[in-house]
Backbone as CSV, one residue per row, in Angstrom:
resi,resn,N_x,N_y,N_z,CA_x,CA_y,CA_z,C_x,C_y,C_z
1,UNK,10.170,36.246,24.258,10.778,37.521,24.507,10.871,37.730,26.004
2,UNK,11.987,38.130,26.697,12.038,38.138,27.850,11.877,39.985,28.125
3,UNK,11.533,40.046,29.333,10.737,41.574,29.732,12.236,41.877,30.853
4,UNK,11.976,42.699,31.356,12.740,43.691,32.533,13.312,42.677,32.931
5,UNK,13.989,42.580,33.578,14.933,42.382,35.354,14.170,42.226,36.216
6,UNK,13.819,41.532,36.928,12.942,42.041,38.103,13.947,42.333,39.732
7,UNK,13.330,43.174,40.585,14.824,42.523,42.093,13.586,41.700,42.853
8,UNK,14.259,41.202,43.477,13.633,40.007,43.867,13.539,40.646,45.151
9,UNK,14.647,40.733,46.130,14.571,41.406,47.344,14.496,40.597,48.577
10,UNK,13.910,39.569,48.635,13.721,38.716,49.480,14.689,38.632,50.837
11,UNK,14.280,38.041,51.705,15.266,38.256,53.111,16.448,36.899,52.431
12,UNK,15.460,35.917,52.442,16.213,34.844,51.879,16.955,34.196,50.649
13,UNK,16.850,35.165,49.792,17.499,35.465,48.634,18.919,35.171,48.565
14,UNK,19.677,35.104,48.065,21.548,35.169,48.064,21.481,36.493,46.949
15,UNK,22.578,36.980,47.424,23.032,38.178,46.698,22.846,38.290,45.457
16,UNK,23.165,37.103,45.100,23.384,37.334,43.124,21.655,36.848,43.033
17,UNK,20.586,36.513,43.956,19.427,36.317,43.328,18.949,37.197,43.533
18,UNK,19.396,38.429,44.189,18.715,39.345,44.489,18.864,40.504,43.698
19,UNK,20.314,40.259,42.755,20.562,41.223,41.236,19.587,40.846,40.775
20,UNK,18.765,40.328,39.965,18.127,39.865,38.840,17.287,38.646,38.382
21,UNK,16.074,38.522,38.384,15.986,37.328,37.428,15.095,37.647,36.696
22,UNK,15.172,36.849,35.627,14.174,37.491,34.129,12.358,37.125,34.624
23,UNK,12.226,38.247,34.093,10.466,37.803,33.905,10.214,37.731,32.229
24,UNK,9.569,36.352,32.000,9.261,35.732,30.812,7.952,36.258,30.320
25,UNK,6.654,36.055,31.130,5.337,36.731,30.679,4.867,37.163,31.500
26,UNK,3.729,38.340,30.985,3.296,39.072,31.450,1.739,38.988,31.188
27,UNK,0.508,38.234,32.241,-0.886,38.691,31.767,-1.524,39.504,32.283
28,UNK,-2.747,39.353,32.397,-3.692,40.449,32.887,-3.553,40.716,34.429
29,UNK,-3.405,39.208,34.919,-3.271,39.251,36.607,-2.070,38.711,36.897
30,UNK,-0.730,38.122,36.101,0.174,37.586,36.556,1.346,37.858,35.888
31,UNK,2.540,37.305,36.258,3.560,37.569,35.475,4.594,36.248,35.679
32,UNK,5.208,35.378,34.745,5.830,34.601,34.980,7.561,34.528,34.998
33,UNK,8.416,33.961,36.279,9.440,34.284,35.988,10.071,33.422,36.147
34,UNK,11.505,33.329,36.512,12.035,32.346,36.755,12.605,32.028,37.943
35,UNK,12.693,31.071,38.619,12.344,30.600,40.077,14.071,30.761,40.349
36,UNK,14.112,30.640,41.390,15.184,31.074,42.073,15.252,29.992,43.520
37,UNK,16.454,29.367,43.769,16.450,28.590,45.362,15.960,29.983,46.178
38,UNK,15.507,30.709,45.965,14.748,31.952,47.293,13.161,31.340,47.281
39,UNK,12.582,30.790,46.412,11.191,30.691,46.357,11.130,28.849,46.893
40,UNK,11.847,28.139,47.427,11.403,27.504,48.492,10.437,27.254,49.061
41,UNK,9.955,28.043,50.089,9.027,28.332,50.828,7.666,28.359,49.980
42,UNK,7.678,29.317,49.429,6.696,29.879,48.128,6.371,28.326,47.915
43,UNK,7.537,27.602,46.898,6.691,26.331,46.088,6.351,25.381,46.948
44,UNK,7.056,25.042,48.189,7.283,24.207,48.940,5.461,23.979,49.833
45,UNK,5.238,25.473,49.858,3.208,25.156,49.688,2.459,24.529,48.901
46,UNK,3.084,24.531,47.733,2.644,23.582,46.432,2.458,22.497,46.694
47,UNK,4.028,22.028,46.382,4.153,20.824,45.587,4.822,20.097,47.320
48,UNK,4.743,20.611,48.498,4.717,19.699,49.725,3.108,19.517,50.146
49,UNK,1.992,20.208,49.277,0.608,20.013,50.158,0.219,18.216,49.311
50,UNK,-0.227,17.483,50.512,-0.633,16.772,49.323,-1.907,16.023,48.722
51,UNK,-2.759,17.649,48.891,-4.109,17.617,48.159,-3.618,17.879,47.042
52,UNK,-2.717,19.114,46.478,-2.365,19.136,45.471,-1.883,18.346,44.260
53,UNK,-1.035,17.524,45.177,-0.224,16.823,44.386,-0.595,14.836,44.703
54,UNK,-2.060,14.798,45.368,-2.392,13.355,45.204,-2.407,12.754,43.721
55,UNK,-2.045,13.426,43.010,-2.108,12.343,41.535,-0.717,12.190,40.839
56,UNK,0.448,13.053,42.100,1.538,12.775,41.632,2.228,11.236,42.142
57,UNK,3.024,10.717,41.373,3.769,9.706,41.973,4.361,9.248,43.275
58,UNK,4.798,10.756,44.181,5.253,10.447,44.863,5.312,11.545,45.877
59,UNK,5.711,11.664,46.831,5.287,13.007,47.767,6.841,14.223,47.535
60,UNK,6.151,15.603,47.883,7.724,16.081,48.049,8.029,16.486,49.449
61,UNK,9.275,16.302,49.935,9.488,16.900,50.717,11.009,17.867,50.653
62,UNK,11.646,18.387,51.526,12.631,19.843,51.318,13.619,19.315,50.139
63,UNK,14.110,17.990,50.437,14.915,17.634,49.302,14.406,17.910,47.784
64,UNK,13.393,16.945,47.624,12.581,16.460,46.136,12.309,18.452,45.644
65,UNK,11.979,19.539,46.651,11.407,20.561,46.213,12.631,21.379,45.859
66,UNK,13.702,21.501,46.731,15.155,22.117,46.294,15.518,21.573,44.914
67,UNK,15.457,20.632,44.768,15.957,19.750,43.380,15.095,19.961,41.948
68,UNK,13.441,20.312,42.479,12.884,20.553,41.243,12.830,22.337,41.302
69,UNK,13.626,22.766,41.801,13.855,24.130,41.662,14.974,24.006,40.854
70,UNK,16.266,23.702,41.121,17.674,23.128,40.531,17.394,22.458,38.958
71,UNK,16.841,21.975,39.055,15.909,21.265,37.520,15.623,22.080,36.625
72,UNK,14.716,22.626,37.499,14.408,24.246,36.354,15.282,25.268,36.153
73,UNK,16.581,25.559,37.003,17.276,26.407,36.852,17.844,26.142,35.784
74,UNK,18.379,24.653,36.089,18.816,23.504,34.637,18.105,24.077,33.673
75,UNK,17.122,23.527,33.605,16.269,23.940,31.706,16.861,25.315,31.509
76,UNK,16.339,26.509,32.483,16.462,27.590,31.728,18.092,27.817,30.645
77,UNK,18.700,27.532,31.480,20.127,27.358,30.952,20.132,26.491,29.547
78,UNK,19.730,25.183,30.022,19.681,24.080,28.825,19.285,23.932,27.859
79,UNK,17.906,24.818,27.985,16.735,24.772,26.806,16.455,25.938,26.556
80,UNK,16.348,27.127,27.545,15.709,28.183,27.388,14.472,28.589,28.035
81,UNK,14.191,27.408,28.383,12.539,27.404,29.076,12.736,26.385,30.398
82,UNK,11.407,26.367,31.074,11.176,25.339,32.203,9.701,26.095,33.060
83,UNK,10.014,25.272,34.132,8.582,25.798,34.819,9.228,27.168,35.343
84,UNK,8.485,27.969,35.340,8.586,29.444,35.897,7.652,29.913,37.085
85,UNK,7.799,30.715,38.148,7.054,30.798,39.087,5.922,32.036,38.488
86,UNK,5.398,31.247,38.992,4.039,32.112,38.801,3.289,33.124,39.741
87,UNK,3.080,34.390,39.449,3.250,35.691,40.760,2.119,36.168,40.522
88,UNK,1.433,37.004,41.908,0.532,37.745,41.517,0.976,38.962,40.564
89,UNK,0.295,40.210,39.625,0.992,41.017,39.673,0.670,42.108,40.199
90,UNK,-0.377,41.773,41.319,-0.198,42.760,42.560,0.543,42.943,43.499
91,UNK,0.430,41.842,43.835,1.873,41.773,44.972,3.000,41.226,45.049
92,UNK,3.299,40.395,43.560,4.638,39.697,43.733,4.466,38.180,44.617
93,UNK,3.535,37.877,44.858,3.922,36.789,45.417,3.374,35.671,44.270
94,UNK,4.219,34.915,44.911,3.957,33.707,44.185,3.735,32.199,44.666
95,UNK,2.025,31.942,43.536,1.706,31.049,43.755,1.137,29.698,43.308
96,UNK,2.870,29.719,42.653,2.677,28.249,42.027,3.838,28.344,40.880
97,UNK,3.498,27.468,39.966,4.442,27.009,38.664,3.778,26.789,37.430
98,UNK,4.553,27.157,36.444,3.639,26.879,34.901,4.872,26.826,33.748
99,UNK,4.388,26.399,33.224,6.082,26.225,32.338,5.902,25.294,31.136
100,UNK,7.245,25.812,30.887,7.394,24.512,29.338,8.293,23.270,29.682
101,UNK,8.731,22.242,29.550,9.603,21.218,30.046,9.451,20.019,28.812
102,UNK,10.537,19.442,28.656,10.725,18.019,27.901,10.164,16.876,28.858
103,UNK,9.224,16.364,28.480,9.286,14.590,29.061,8.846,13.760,28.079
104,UNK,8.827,12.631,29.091,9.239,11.354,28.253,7.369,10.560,28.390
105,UNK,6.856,10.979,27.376,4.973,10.245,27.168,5.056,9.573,26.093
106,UNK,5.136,8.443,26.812,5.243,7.089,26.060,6.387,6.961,25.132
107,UNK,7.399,7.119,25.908,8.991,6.795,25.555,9.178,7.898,24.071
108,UNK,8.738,9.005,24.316,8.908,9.775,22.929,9.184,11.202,23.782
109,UNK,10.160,12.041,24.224,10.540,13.340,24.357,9.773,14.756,24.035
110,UNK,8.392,14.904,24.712,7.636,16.249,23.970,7.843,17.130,24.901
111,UNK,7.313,18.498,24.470,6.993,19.908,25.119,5.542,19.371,25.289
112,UNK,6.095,19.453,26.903,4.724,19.416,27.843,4.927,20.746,28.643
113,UNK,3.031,21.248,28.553,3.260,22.541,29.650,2.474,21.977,31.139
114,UNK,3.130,22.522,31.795,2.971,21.555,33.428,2.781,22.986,34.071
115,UNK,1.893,22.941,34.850,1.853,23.762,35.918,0.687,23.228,37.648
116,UNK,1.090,23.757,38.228,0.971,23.670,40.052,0.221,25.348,40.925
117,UNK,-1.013,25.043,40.924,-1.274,26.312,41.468,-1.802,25.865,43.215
118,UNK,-1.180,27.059,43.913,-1.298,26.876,45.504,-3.226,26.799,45.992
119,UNK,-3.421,25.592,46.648,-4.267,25.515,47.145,-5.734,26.462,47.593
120,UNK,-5.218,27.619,47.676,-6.184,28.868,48.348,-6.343,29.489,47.104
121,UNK,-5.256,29.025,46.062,-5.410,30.293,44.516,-6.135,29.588,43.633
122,UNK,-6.324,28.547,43.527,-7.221,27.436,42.801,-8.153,28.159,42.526
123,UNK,-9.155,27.894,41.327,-10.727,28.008,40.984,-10.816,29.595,40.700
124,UNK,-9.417,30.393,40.517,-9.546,31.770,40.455,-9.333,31.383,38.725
125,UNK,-8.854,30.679,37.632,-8.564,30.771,36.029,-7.058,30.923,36.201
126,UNK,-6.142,30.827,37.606,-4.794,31.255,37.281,-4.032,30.125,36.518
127,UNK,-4.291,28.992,36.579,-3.850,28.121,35.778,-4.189,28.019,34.420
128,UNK,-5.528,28.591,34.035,-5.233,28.455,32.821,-4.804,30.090,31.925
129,UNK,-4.938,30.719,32.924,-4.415,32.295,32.126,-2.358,31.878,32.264
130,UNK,-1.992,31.469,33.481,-0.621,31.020,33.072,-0.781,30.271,31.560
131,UNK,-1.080,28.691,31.811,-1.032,27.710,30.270,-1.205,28.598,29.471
132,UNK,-2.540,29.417,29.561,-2.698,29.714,27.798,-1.183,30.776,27.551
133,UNK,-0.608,31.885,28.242,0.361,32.359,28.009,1.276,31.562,27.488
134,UNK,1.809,30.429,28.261,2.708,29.504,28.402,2.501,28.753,26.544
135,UNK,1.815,28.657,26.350,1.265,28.148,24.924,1.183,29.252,24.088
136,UNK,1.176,30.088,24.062,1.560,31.030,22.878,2.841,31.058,23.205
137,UNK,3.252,31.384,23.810,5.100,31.786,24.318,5.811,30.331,23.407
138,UNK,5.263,29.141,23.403,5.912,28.195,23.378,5.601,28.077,21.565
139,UNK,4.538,28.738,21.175,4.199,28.536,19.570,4.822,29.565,19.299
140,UNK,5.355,31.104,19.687,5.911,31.725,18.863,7.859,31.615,18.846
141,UNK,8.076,31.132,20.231,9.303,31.007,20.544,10.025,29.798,20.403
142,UNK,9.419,29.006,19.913,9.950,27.254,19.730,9.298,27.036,18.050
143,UNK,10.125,25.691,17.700,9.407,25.449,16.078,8.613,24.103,16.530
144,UNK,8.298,23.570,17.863,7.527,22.510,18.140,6.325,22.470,17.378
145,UNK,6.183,21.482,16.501,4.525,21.463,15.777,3.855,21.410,16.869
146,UNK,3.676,20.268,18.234,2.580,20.263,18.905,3.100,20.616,20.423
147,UNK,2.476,20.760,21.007,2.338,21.267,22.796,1.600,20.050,23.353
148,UNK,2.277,19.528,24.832,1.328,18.355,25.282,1.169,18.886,26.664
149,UNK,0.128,18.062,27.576,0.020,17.647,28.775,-0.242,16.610,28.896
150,UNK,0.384,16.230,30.280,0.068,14.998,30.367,-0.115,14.445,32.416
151,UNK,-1.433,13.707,32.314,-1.024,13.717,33.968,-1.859,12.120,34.257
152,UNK,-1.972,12.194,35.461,-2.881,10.519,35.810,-4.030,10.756,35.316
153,UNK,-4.913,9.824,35.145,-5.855,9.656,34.425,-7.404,9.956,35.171
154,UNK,-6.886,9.988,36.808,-7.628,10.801,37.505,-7.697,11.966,38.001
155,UNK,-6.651,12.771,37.254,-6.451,14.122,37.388,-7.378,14.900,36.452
156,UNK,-8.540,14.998,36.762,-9.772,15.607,36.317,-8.980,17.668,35.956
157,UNK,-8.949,17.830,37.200,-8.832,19.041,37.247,-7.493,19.788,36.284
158,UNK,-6.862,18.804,36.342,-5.688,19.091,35.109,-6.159,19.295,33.861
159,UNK,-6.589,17.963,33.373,-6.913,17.816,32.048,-8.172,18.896,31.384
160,UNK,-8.744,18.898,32.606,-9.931,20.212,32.143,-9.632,21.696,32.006
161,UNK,-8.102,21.679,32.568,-7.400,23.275,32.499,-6.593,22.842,31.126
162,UNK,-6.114,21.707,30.636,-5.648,21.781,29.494,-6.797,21.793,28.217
163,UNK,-7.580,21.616,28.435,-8.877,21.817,27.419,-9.455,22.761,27.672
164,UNK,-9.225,23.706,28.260,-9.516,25.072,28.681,-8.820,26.262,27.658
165,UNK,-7.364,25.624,27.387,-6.399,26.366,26.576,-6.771,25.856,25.118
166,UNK,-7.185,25.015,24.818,-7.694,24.415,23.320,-6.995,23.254,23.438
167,UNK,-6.840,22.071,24.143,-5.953,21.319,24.071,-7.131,19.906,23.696
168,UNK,-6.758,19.233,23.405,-8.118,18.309,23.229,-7.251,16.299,23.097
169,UNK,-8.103,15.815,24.257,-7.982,14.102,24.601,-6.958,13.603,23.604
170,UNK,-5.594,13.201,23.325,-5.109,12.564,22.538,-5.221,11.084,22.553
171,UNK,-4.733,10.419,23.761,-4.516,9.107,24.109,-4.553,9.373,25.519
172,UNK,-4.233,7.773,26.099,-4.157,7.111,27.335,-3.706,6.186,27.395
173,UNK,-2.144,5.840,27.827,-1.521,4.543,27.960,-1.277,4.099,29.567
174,UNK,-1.288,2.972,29.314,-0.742,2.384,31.032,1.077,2.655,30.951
175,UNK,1.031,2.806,31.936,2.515,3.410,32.757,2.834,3.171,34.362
176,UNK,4.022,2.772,34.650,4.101,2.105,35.885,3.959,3.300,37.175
177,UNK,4.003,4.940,36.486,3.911,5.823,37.674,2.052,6.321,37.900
178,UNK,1.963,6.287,36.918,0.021,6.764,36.772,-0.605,5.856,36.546
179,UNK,-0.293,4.397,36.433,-1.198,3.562,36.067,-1.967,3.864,34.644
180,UNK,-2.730,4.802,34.410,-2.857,5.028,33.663,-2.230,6.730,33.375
181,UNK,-2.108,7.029,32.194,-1.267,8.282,31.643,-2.415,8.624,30.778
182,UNK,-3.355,9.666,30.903,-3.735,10.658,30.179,-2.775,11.964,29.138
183,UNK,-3.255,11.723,28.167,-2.363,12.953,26.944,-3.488,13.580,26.851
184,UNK,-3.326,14.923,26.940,-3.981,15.997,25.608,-3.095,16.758,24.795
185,UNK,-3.174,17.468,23.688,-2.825,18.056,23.086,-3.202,18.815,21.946
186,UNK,-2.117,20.207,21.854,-2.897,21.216,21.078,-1.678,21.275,19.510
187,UNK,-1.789,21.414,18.647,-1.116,21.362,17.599,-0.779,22.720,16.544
188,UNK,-0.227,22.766,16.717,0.242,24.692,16.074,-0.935,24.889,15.088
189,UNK,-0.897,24.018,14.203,-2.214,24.222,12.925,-3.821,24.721,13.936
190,UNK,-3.999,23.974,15.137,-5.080,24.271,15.817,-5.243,25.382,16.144
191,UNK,-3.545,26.078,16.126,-3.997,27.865,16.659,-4.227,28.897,15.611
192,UNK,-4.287,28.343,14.405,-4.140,29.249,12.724,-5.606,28.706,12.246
193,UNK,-6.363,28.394,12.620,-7.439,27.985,12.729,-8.734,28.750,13.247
């Protein structure tokens, strides 16, 4: 269910991002929406730091971060969903990403929920109060039997925010970007339970 309009307002905004963009969820401390080429800057703390992102494949820089903004604009259109920026809902800012997205774990197409929280916001639960939203949103609004994550196999801190939401060790295959590929996953029957 999508909520209000939000205005965005931003200096760096373009006009038409500054009409509107949907906010998807709403929790106790956050609200998730949908990213806009204005939040740049915002993700570009993310997913350009790269403490954050040492267990990703590859580094980002202005290109790789414009493009996985463009990506997600994609899904929303395509699918309905994608990573959404993730805001305080005190102040609107935002810090980080959480979302629903298609990939490819172990050559099979699932709903994986992926999210990126900014360095200084870490160790506050915002990652997993996003996921767990992000995982009901995705069990009442999709007919997916199961929900995945998936990250390197030394991404401790991931996998312990996905078992945080009820998600629990599926497998581990070798793969030429993680070497090894950690799965967890949570299964609709697990939430009627």
């Amino acid at each position: 269910m999508y909520f209000d309009e939000l205005k965005l307002g931003r200096t760096d905004d373009t006009e038409a991002e500054k009409k509107s963009v949907k906010k998807i969820l709403e929790t106790e401390r956050l609200f998730l929406r949908e990213m806009t080429m204005g939040d740049y800057e915002a993700l570009n703390a993310v997913l350009g730091d790269p403490d954050i992102m040492q267990h990703y494949p590859y580094s980002f820089d202005e290109e790789r971060v414009r493009a996985w903004i463009e990506r997600n604009m994609n899904r929303y259109h395509d699918n309905g969903f994608g990573l959404w920026a993730v805001c305080l809902k005190e102040s609107g800012e935002m810090i980080g990403d959480c979302g629903l997205t298609l990939q490819n774990i172990e050559g099979e197409m699932l709903p994986e929920i992926g999210y990126h929280i900014r360095k200084d916001q870490q160790r506050k639960g915002y990652a997993k109060e996003a996921a767990a939203a992000v995982r009901d949103w995705a069990f009442a609004n999709t007919e997916y039997p199961a929900l995945y994550s998936y990250c390197k196999y030394t991404n401790e801190g991931s996998f312990k925010t996905a078992e945080s939401i009820g998600m629990h060790f599926e497998k581990e295959y070798p793969d030429e970007a993680n070497k090894i590929t950690h799965v967890s996953v949570i299964r609709r029957e697990d939430m009627e339970n």
